[in-house]
C-alpha angles and dihedrals in degrees: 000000000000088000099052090056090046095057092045092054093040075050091048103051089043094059099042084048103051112018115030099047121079121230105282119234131069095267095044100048086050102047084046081044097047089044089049090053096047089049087054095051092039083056086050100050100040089044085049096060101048093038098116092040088042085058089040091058098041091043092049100045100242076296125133121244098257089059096045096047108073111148107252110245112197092027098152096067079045094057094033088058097047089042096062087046087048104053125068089218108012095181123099094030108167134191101029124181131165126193127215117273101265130165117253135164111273119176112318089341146014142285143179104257132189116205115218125191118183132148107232121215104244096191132355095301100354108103126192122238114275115286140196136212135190109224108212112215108192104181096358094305141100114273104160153312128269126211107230123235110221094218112100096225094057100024121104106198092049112125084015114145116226129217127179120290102191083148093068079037091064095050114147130197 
């Protein structure tokens, strides 16, 4: 028993002695300072240029495009579920309306997304302007939902054709 904690002081010494204490002296600590600082810009910069594949492959699984983009079956459960969670007060929603799951470009790759317009209650009988939602399917389920961009080159529900959504219009809390 002696002997264990002896080890594990004899651990603990070597490691404050020797790792967790930077060279001593001006021009050392500022050369370890000035190598800590580069590795954390390198990490940055590096994490900054695959940000949107590092998403696609998490999101994805490791898995290709054609595995991942199964066309989602019963979408509308899936988005009824993820709106009242969405919404601060889901009930009272008017003007409703859901598209049809299509493929579309997202990010470096693409997705089965489900466009959804709806005009929110802001207040007891305020309501917001219409708005509209991209809903992500990543393996035939619900992921997110994407702001859309209101320009035609970058938005994802544009040429989408609407039918009526009463179901998001009967939310409940």
């Amino acid at each position: 028993m002696r002997d264990g904690l002896a080890q594990n002081n004899l651990m603990q010494d070597f490691i404050q002695d020797n790792i967790c204490r930077p060279p001593a002296g001006p021009i050392p600590g500022l050369l370890f300072a000035l190598c800590i600082a580069l590795f954390i810009a390198l990490a940055l910069a590096l994490g900054g240029c695959s940000h949107d594949q590092g998403l696609n492959i998490m999101a994805s699984g490791g898995r290709d495009d054609d595995e991942i983009n199964v066309r989602p079956a019963d979408y509308k459960p899936d988005i009824l579920r993820a709106m009242h969670a969405y919404l601060n007060d889901p009930t009272g929603i008017r003007d409703a309306g859901i598209s049809e799951p299509a493929l579309k470009p997202f990010g470096a790759s693409k997705r089965y997304v489900v466009c959804v317009r709806y005009t929110a209650k802001k207040a007891r009988n305020e309501y917001f302007g219409a708005k509209e939602v991209a809903a992500v399917f990543v393996a035939g389920r619900f992921d997110r939902f994407a702001e859309t961009a209101h320009d035609t080159a970058n938005d994802q529900c544009a040429g989408m054709t609407y039918a009526a959504f009463p179901e998001l219009e009967k939310l409940s809390r």
